[in-house]
Each structure stands twice: as C-alpha cells, then as structure tokens.
C-alpha positions, 0 to 999 in steps of 0.5 A, spaced: 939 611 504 942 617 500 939 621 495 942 627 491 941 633 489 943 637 484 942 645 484 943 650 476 944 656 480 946 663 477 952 661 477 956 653 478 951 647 479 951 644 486 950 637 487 950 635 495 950 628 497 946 627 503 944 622 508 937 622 509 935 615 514 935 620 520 930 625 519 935 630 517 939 631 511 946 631 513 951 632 507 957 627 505 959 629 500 959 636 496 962 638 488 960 644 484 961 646 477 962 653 475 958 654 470 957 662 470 950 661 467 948 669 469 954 672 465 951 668 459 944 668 459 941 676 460 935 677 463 929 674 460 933 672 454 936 665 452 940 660 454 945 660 448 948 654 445 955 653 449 952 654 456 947 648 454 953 644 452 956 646 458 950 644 462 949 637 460 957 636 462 956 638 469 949 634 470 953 629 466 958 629 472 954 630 477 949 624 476 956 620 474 959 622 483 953 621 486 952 614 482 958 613 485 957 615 492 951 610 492 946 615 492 939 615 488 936 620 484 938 626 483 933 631 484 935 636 480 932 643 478 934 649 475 933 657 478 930 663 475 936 663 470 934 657 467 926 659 469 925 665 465 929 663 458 925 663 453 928 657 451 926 653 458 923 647 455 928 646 450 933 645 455 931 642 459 929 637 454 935 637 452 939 635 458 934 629 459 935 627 452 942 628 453 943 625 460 937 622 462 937 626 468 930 629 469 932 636 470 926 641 472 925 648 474 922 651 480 917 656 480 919 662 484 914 661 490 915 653 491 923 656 492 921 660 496 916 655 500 921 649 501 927 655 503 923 657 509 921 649 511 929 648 511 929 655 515 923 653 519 927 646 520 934 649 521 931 654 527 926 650 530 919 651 533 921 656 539 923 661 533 915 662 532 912 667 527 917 666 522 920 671 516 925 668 511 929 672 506 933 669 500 936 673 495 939 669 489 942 671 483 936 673 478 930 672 484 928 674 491 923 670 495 919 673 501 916 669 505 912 668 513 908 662 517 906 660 523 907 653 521 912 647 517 910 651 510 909 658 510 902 661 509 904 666 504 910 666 499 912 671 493 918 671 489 920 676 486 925 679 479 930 682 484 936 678 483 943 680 486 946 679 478 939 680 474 940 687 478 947 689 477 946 687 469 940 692 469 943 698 472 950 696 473 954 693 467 957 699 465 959 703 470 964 700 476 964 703 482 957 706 480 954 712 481 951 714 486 945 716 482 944 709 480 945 707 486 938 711 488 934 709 482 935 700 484 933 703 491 927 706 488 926 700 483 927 695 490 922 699 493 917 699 488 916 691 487 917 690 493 912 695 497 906 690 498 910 683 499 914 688 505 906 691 507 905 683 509 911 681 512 910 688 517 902 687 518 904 679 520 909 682 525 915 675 525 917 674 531 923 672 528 927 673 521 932 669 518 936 670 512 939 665 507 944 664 500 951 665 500 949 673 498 946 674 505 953 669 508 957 674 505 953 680 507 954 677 514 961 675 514 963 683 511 958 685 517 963 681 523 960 674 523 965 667 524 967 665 518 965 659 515 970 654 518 967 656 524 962 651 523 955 652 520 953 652 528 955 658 531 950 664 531 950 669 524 947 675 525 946 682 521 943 687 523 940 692 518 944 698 521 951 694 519 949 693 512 947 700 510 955 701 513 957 695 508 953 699 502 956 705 503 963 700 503 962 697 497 959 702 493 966 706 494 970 700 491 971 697 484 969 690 484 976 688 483 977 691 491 970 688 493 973 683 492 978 683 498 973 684 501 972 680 508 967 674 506 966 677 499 969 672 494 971 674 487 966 670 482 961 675 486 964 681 487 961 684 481 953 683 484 955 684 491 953 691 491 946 689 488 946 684 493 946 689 499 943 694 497 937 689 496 938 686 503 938 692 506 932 695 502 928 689 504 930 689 511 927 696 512 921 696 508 919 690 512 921 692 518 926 687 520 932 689 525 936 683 525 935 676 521 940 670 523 944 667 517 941 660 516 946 656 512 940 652 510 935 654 503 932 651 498 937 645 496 936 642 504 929 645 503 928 640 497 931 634 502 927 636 507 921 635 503 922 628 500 923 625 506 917 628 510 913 627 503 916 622 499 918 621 492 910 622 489 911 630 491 917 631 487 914 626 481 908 631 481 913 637 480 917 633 474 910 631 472 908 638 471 914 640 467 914 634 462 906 635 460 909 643 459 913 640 455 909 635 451 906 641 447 909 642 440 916 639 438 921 645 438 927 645 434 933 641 437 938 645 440 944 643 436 948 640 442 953 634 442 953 629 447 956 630 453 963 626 453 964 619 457 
C-alpha cells in the first residue's frame, strides 16, 4: 500500500510518496514546488490572491504524481503560514473546490505532537525521557514525554521567517542591537515552555526541520548525501559559534555557507538564534538531528491509527468552515 502526503510549508509544497505495508513509512518517491508562500504572506496578514493561484496548481500537481505512482490520498495540510491568515477558511475552501483535494490546517500542538511520535519512532525506546525541538518558518514547537506521544507540547509564534521579517527586513547583515532584542523577544515567549522541558529532565533531545539540518551541517555534521543513518549531532556551543558567523555576513554570503542553502539564507540567522536561545533556555547541550518531522509524523499516525484519526481532523476543519459563506477568492482554475 502507498499513501501521500503533501506538506504547504513557509516555503515549497512538499509531496512524499511512501510505502506504509511494513509498519514504517519508507519514501518512493519525492517532488516539491517553490512556492515562497513566507515572502508573500506577512505575518498574520492574508494570503493574497497570486499565491492562492499558485497554490491550487502545486496541490493540483501534486495530487496529479501521487495518482500516478499509485498511491492513495493525499493527506494533505498546510503550516502556520497558511494557519494564521485571516483568510484561512477561504483558501482552504478554494483549494478543495478547485481540486478536490481536502487541504487542511494543523494546530500548532497537534504538529508538535505528531514531530515527536516521528522523532520518538526515528530514536527508539532506549533514548527514554524525550525532548524534541523543530522550528519551521512562522512557528517553533516544544515538545517532552515518556511515551509513543508527548505528555506536553506547545507551539509557539517564533518561526525562523516569521521572525526575521519582524526584526530583520530592513537591515542585512543586522545590527548587533537587533540581534539582542529577538534574543530577549525568544526568551520572553519561550520561558515558561523552557521552565518545563528543565523541571522534566530528558534524557535525551532531538532536534527536527531543515533549519536544525542546516545548523547541523554549518556546525560539522556529514552531509546529506551520507545518508539519513549517519549520526547528526549540535552542541549548543557550536551554535553560539555559528550566530556570531552568520550575524557578521550579508545573507548573499550566508549563503556559501556550508549547509546553508540560498532560499533560506535570509532567515538562517534567525533560525540559529532561535535554536541556540532554546537549547540554553532549556538546558539542553546537545540535540541529535532527526531527519524524521511532521510529514513522517502524519505516515506514522495513519498507519498506527488509521484513516478515522485523519477524517477527525479534515472534519474539524470542514464544520469550521460551514459558518457563513465568504466571498470567493477570485481564483482561476488550475490548468489541466
């Protein structure tokens, strides 16, 4: 059996194609769009018309491969991007309208919830107590448990794009001064959730996303074509290196850069500075780079869980969105 998922991030839609017969989603097949939804859509405001368009193409597309790979679904959600726009329901509205694909949203903690089953399942049981950390591009989820799911999660807005468009858009490299104050801004939002993941002691702690990844590999860990088994590690000391290196560069420089790729250039500071604020906050020395998150997370509960789970969620956001009938986006439909 195969089964889909497609994942509208801050920046491409992701469709992963997986075989799920044995118990682990293991990938066949991979394809992303660029869609840079993060560097259209501000913070809390809409998702303008153009990237709706946009949008409705890629999930089009993506729906289009995973048919042809024979593969059902797509389980498919959209990330805090998508989340906070005020015009949420209306785009995910229009993307079922215009593809018949039930594109829904995650809340924060359910994301952070199904990372750490993937995390959980990537490290095994012999890790114990277990702290996870994933910071994607408008959001950063905490989370800690003892089990299969975590006993506490927490989602905050500290997203590595959100961030650097709110203290960072017009100012590359910058300055010290505004390094400082999204230190305290990470802090401040950060204490109590930091307070807990201390009090609960992990024995161990992972890290997940491609910011992490990127961290990690500017930090010395093996590339990726190494392979997804070879041990990552990031030690809190190597990234307080890794801000200082990136906080001297424009982002055009950050960008060679070992590990840091040009689309994310721009926010990789913010992104460091996020992961090294947390690490210390919390207490944690070192985290091991899962290359498992949410997308594997999602796999992981429709196999254990099966489909009702998912129709639960789908379901949640279709009475949300029986309320009264908004204006249509002005959308064309996506080319066939």
């Amino acid at each position: 059996m195969r089964t889909s998922v497609v994942d509208v991030g801050s920046k491409t839609v992701r469709l992963v194609v997986s075989d799920t017969d044995g118990g682990a989603p293991l990938p066949v097949h991979t394809s992303k769009w660029r869609l840079r939804l993060s560097e259209q859509v501000t913070p809390g405001g809409p998702v303008p018309e153009q990237a709706v368009r946009d949008l409705v193409e890629a999930v089009t597309e993506a729906d289009r491969t995973a048919t042809r790979w024979g593969a059902s679904g797509p389980l498919a959600f959209a990330t805090a991007v998508v989340r906070g726009a005020p015009n949420r329901l209306e785009v995910l509205r229009t993307v079922r309208n215009r593809t018949g694909v039930e594109l829904c949203t995650l809340p924060g903690e359910v994301e952070a919830e199904l990372t750490f089953l993937a995390a959980r399942r990537w490290m095994g049981w012999r890790c114990g107590p277990l702290a996870m950390l994933d910071i994607g591009g408008g959001s950063l989820e905490v989370a800690f448990g003892r089990g299969r799911l975590p006993d506490f999660a927490a989602s905050l807005p500290l997203g590595a794009a959100r961030l650097t468009h709110e203290h960072f858009e017009d100012e590359d490299p910058p300055s010290p001064e505004r390094i400082r104050a999204l230190r305290r801004r990470v802090r401040h939002q950060l204490r109590d959730v930091a307070a807990r993941i201390r009090w609960e002691g992990p024995r161990t702690a992972v890290a997940t996303s491609r910011t992490f990844q990127q961290l990690g590999r500017l930090c010395g860990a093996a590339p990726g074509r190494h392979g997804p088994f070879v041990e990552r590690r990031l030690t809190s000391a190597d990234l307080r290196v890794a801000v200082d290196r990136l906080a001297a560069l424009p982002a055009a420089e950050r960008a060679r850069l070992p590990g840091i790729s040009a689309p994310r250039s721009v926010q990789s500071l913010a992104g460091a500075v996020v992961a090294h604020t947390a690490m210390k906050l919390t207490g944690l020395r070192t985290v091991t780079i899962c290359p498992w998150a949410l997308r594997e997370g999602v796999l992981l509960r429709h196999i254990e869980d099966g489909p009702a789970w998912w129709a639960e969620i789908t379901r949640l956001n279709e009475k949300e969105a029986a309320g009264p009938e908004p204006v249509p986006l002005r959308v064309a439909a996506a080319r066939h």
